[in-house]
Each structure stands twice: as structure tokens, then as C-alpha cells.
OpenMM code with the backbone's topology and positions (N, CA, C; nanometers):
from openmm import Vec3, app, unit

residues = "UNK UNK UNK UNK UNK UNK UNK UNK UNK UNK UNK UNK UNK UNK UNK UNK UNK UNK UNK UNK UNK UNK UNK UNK UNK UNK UNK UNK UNK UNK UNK UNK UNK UNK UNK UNK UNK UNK UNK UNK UNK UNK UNK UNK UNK UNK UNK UNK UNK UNK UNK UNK UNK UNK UNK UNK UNK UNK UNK UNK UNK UNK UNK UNK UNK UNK UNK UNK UNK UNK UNK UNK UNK UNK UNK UNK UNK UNK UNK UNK UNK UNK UNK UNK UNK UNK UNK UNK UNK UNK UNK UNK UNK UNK UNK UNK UNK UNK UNK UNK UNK UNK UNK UNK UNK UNK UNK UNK UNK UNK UNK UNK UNK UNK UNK UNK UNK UNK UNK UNK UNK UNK UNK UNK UNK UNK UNK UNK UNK UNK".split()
positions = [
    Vec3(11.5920, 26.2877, 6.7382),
    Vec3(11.4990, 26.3118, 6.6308),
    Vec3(11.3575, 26.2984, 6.6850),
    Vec3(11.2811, 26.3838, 6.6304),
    Vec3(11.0948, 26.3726, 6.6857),
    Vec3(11.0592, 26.3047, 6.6335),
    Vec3(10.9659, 26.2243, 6.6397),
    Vec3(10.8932, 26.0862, 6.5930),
    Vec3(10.7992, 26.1158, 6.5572),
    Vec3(10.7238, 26.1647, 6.4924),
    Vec3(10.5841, 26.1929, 6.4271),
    Vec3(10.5118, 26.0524, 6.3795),
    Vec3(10.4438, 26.0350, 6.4036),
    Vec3(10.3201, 25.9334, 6.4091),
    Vec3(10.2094, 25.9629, 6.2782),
    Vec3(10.2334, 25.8804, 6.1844),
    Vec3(10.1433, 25.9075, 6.0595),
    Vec3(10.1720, 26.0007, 5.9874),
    Vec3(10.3355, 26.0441, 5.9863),
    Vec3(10.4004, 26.1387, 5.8577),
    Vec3(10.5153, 26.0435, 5.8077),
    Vec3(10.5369, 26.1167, 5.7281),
    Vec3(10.6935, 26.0777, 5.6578),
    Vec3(10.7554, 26.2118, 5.6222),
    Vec3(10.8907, 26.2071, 5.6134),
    Vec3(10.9603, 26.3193, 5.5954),
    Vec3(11.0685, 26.3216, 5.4594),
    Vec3(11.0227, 26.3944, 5.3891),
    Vec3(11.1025, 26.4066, 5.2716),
    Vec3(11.2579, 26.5079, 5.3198),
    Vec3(11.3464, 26.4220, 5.2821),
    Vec3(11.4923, 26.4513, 5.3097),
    Vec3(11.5369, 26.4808, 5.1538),
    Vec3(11.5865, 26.6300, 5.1909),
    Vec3(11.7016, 26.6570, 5.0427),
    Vec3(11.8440, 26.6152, 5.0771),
    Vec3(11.8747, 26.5084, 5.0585),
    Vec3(11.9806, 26.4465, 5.0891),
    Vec3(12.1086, 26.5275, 5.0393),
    Vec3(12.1179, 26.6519, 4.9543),
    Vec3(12.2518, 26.7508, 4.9174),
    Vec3(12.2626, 26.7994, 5.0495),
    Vec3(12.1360, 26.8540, 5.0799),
    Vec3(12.1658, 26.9386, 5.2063),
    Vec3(12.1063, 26.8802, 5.3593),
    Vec3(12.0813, 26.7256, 5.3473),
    Vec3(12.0504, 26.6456, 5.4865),
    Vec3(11.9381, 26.7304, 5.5748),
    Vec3(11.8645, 26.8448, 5.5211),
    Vec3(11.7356, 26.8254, 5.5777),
    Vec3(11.5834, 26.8157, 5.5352),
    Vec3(11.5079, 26.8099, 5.6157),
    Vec3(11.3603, 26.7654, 5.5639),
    Vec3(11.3117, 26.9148, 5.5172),
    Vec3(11.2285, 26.8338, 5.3931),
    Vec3(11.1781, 26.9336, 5.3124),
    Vec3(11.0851, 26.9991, 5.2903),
    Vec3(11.0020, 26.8803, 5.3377),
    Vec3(10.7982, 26.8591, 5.3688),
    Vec3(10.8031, 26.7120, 5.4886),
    Vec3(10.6899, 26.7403, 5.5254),
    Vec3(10.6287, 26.6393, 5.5939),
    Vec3(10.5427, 26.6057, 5.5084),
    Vec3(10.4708, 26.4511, 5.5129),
    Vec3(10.3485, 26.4337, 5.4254),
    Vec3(10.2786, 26.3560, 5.5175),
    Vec3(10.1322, 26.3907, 5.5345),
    Vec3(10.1035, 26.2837, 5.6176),
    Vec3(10.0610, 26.1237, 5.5619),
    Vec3(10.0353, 26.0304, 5.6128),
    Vec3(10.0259, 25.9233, 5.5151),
    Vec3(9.8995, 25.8103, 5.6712),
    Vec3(9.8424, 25.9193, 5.7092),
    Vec3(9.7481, 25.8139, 5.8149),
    Vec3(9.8045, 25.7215, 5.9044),
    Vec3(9.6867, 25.6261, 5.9552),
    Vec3(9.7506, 25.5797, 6.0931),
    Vec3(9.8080, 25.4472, 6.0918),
    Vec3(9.7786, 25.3642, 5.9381),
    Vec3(9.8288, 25.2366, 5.9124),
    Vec3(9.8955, 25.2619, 5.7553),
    Vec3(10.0043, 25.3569, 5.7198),
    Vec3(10.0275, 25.2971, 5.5849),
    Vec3(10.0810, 25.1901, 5.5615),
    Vec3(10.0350, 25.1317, 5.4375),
    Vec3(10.1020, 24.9893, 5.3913),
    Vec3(10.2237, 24.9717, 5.2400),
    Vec3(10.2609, 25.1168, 5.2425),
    Vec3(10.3594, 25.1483, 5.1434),
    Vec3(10.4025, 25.2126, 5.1591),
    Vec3(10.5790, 25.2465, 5.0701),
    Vec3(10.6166, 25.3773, 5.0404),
    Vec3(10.6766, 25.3793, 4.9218),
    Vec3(10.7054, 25.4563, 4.8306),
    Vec3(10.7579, 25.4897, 4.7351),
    Vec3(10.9031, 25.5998, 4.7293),
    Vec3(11.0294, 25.5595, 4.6814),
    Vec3(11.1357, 25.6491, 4.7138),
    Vec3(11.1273, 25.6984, 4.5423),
    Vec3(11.2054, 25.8654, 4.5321),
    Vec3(11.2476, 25.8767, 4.3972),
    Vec3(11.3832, 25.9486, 4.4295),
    Vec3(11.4378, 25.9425, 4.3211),
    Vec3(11.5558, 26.0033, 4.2933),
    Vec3(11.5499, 26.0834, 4.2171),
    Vec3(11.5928, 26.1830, 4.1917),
    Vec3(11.5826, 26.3197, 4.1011),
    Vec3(11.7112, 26.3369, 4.0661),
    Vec3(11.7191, 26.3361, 3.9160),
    Vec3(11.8589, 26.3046, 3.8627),
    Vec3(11.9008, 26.4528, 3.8299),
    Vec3(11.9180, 26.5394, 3.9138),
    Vec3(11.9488, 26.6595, 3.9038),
    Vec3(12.1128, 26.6980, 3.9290),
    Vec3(12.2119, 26.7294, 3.8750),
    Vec3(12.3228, 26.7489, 3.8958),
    Vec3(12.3325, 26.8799, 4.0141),
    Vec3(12.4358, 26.8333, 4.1568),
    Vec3(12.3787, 26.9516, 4.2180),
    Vec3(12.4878, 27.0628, 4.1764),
    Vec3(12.4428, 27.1692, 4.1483),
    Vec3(12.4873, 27.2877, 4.1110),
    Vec3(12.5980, 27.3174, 4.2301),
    Vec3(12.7270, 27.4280, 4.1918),
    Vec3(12.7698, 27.4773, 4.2859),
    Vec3(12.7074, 27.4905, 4.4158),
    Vec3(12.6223, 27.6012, 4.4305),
    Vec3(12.5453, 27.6552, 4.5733),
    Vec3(12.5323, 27.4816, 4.6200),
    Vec3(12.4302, 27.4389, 4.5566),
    Vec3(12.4220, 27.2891, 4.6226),
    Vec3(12.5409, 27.2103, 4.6909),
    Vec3(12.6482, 27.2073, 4.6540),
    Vec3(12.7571, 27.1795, 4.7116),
    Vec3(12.8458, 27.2465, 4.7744),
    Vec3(12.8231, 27.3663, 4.7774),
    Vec3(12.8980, 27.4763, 4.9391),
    Vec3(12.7278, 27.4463, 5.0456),
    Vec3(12.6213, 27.4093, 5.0119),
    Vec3(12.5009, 27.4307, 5.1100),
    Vec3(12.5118, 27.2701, 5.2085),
    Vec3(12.6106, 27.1766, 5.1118),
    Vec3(12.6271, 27.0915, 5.1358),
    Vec3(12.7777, 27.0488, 5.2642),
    Vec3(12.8422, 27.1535, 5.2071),
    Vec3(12.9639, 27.1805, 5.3126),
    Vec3(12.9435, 27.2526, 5.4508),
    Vec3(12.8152, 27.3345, 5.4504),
    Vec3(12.7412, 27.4256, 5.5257),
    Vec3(12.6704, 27.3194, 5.6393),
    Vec3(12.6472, 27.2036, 5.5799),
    Vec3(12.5371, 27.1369, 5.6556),
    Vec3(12.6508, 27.0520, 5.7570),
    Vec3(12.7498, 27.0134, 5.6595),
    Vec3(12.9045, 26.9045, 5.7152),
    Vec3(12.9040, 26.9613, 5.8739),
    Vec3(12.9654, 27.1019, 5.8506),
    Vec3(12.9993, 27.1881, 5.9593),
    Vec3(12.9309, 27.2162, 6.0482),
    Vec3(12.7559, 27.2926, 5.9890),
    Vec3(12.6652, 27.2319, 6.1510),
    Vec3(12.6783, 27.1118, 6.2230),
    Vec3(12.6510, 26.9772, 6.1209),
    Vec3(12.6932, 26.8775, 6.2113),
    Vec3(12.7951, 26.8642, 6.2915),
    Vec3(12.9269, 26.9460, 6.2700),
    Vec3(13.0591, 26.9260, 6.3433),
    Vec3(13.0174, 26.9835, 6.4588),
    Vec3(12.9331, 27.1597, 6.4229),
    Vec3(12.8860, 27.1936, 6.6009),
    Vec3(12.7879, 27.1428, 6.6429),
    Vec3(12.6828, 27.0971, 6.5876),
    Vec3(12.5978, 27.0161, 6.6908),
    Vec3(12.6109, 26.8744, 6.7399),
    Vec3(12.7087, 26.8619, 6.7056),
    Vec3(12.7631, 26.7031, 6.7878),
    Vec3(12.9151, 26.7538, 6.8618),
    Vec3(12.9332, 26.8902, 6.8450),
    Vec3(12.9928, 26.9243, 6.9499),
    Vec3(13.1553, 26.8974, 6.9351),
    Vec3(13.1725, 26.8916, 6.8171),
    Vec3(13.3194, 26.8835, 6.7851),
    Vec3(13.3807, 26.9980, 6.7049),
    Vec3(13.2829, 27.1420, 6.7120),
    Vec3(13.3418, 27.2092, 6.6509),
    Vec3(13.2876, 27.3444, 6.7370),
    Vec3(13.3280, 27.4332, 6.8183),
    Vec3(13.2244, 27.5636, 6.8533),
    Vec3(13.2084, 27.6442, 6.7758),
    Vec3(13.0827, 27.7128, 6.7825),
    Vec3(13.0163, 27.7772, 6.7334),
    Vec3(13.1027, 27.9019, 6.6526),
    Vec3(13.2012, 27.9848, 6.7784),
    Vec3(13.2588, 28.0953, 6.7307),
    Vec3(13.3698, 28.0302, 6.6069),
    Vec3(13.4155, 27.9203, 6.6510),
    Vec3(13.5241, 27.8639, 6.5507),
    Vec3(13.4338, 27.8529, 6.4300),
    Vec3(13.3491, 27.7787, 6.4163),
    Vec3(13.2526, 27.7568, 6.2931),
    Vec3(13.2367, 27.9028, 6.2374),
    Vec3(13.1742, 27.9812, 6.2951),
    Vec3(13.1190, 28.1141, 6.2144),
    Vec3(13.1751, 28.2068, 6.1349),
    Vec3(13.3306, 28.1701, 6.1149),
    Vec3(13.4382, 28.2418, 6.0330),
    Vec3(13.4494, 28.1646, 5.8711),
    Vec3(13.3878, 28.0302, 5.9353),
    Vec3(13.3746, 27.9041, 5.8055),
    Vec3(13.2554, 27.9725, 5.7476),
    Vec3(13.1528, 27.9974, 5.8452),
    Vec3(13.0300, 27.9586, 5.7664),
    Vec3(13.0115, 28.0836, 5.6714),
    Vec3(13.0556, 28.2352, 5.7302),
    Vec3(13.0471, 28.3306, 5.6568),
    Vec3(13.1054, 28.3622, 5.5203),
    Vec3(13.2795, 28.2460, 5.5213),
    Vec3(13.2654, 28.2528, 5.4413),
    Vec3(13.1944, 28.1973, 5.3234),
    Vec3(13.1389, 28.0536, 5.3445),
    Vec3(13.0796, 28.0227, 5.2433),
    Vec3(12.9676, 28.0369, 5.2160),
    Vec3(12.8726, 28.1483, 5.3102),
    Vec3(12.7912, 28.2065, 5.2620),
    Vec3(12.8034, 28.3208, 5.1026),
    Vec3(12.9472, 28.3560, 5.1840),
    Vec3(12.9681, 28.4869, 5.0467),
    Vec3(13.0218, 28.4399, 4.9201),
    Vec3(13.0261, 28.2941, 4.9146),
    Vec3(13.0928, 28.2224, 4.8009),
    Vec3(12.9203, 28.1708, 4.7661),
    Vec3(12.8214, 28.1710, 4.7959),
    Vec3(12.7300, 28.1365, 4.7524),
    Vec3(12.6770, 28.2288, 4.6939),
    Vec3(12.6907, 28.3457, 4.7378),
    Vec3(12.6179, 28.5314, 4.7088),
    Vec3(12.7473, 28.5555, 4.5884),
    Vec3(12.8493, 28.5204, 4.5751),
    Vec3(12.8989, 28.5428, 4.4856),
    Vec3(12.8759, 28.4507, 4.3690),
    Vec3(12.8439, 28.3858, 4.3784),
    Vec3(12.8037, 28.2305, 4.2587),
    Vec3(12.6709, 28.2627, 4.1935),
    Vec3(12.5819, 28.3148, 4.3211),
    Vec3(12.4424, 28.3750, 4.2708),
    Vec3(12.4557, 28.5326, 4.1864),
    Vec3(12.5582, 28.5943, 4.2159),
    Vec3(12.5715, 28.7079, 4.1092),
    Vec3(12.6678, 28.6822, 4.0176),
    Vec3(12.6882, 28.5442, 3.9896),
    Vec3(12.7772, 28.5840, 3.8724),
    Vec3(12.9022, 28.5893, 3.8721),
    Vec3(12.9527, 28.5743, 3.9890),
    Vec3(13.1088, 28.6518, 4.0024),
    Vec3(13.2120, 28.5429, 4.0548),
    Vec3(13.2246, 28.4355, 3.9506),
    Vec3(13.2869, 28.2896, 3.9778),
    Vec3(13.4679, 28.3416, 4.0328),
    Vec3(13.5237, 28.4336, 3.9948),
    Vec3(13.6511, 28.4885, 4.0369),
    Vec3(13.6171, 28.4917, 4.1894),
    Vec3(13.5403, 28.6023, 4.2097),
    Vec3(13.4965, 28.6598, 4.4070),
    Vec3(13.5145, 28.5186, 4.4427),
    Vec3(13.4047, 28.3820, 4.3782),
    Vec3(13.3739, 28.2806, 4.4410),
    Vec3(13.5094, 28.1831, 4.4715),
    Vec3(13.6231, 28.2004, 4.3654),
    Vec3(13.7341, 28.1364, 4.4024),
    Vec3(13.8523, 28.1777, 4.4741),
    Vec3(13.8081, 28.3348, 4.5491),
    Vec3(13.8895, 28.3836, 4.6364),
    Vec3(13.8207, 28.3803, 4.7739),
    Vec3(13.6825, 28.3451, 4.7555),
    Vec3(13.6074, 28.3201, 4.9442),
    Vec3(13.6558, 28.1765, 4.9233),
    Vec3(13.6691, 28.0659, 4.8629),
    Vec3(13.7057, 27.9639, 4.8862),
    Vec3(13.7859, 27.9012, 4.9091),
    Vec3(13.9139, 27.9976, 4.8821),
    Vec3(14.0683, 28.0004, 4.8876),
    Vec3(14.0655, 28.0172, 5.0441),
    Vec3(14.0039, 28.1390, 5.0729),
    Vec3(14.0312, 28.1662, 5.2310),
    Vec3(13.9727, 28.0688, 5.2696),
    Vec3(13.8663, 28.0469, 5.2475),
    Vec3(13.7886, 27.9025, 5.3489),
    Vec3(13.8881, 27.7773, 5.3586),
    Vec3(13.9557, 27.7072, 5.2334),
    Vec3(14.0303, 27.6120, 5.2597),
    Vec3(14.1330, 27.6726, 5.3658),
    Vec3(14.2140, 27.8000, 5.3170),
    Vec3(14.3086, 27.8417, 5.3956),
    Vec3(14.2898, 27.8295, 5.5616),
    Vec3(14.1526, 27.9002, 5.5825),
    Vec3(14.1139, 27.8654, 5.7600),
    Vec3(14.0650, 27.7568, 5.7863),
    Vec3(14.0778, 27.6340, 5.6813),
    Vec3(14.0368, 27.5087, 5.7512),
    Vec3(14.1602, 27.4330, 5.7926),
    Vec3(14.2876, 27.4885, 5.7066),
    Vec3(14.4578, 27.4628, 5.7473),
    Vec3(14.4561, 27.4790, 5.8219),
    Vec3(14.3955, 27.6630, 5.8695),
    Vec3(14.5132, 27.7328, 5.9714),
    Vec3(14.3923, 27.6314, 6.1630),
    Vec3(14.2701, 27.5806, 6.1214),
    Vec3(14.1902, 27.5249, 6.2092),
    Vec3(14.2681, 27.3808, 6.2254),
    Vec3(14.3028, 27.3223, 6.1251),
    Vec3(14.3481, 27.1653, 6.1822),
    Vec3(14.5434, 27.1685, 6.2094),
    Vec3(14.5651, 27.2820, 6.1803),
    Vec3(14.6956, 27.3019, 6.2088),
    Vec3(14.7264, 27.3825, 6.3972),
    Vec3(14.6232, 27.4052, 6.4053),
    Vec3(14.6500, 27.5108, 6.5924),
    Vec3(14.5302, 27.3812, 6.6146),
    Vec3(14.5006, 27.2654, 6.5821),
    Vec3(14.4250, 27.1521, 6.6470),
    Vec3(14.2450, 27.2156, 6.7116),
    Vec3(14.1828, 27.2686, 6.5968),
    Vec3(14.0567, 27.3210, 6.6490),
    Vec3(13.9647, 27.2270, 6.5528),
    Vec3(14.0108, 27.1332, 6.4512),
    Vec3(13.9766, 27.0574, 6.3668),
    Vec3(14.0803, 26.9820, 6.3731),
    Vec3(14.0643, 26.8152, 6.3991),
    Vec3(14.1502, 26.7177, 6.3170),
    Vec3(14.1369, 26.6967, 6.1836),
    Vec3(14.2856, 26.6052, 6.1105),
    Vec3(14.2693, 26.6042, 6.0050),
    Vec3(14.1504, 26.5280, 5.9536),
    Vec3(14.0828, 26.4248, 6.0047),
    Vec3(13.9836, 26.3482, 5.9861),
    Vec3(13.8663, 26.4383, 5.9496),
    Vec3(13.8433, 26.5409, 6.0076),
    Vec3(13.7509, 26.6410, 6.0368),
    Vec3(13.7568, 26.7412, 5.8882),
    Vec3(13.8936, 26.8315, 5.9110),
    Vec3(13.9135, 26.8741, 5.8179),
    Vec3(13.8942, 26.8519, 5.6563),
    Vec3(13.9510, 26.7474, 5.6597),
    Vec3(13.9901, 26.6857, 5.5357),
    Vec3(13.8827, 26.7220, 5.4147),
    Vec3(13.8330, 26.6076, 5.4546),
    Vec3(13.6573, 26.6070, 5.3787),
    Vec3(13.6073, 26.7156, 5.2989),
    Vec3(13.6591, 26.8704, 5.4436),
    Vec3(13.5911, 27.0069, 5.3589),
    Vec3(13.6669, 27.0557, 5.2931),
    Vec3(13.8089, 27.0158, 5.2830),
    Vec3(13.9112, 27.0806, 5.2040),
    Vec3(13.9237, 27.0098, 5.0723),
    Vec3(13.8459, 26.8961, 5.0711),
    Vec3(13.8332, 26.8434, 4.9506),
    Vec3(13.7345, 26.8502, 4.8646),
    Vec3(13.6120, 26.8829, 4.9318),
    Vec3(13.4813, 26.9231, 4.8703),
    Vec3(13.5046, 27.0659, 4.8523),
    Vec3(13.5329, 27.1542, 4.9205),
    Vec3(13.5731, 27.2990, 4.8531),
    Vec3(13.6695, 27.2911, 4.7295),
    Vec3(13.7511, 27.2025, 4.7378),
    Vec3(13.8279, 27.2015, 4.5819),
    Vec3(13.7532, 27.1501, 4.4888),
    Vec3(13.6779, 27.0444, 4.5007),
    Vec3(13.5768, 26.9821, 4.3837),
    Vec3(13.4712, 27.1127, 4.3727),
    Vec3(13.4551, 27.1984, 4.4334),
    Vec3(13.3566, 27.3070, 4.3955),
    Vec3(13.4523, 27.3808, 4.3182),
    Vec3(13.5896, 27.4119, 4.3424),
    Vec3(13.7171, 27.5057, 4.3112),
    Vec3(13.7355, 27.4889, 4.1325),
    Vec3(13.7319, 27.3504, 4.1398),
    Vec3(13.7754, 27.2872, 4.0276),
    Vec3(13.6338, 27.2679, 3.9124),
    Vec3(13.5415, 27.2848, 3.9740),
    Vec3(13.4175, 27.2727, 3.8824),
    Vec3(13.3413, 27.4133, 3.8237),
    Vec3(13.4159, 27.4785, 3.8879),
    Vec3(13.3503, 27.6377, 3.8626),
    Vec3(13.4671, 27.7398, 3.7717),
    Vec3(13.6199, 27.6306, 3.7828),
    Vec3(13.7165, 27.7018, 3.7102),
    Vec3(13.8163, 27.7379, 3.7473),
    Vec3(13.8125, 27.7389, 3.8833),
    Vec3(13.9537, 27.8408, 3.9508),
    Vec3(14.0686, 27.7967, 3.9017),
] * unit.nanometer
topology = app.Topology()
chain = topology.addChain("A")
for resn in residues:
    res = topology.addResidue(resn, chain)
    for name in ("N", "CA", "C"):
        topology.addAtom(name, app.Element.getBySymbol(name[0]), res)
């Protein structure tokens, strides 16, 4: 992580990255946290499964080409959520759980690994209707 000297970094904790920098000078003597009682919407929670999985490849427990079959699909479960089309959205998500099986079953994901997204894709599954 870069260390910036006289900022702070606002983190959207759905999706684990920074949002703004703010600067706050060369001695602050406070900070203030808030919480925003916002329920996160679908997208918020596939953007949130999106972020899981970078972390899996940038700490190197998942490659890139293996990841990019995940990530596309839950891009198109987000493009489908944004038009409206909660059916499309519970058939890209079907396949996504399905290739997170067919990933911890040929050992390209453990279950430890797996798990997590096959359970947060159903809490999206189950909140949108499927």
C-alpha cells in the first residue's frame, strides 16, 4: 500500500476500494468515521464478489485467465440487473456458481476459496427472486 503523508483515504467498504483522498495537513489531531445506512443493492453485491476474486488474483491464488470467465460473467449479471432483466440476471449467475463447481472440483479453486462466492451469488440469487 502507498503511504501518503497528510491524506486520508475514504474506503467504500462494499467494494474495498478508495473513493477520494482528502487531504487533512501535516499534523491532524482528529478523525471522524460515518456509516451510511444504505442497503447495498444487487450490483453492490456482485461488485462486491468482483472485488473477492481480484483479491484471489492479486495475491496470486487465482490466474488471471481462470478469473476472466468469472468476471465476465458477473459483469453481464450486473448489465442485466441495470436493464431490468432479473430472469437474464438469474441465468449469468447460475453459470457463475456452476463454473465456480466446475473451478473447485478440477482443483483451480479450493473449497475454502470457493465457497464464500457460491454463497454470496446465492444471497444475490435469492434476493432478486430466482
Amino acid at each position: 500500500m502507498t503511504d501518503y503523508l497528510g491524506t486520508v483515504s475514504v474506503i467504500d467498504t462494499a467494494t474495498r476500494t478508495v473513493v477520494a483522498t482528502v487531504p487533512v495537513g501535516s499534523t491532524p489531531f482528529g478523525i471522524a468515521m460515518a456509516r451510511l445506512n444504505r442497503v447495498p443493492t444487487p450490483q453492490d453485491q456482485v461488485q462486491s464478489i468482483i472485488a473477492q476474486i481480484n483479491a484471489l488474483v492479486s495475491g496470486g491464488a487465482l490466474a488471471p485467465n481462470k478469473a476472466n470467465p468469472l468476471l465476465t460473467k458477473l459483469d453481464q449479471v450486473v448489465k442485466k440487473l441495470d436493464a431490468a432483466q432479473t430472469s437474464a440476471a438469474c441465468g449469468q449467475l447460475g453459470a457463475f456458481i456452476n463454473q465456480l463447481n466446475a473451478d473447485i472440483g478440477n482443483g483451480t479453486l479450493t473449497h475454502a476459496q470457493g465457497q464464500p462466492l457460491i454463497d454470496a451469488a446465492n444471497a444475490i440469487r435469492a434476493s432478486i427472486g430466482c
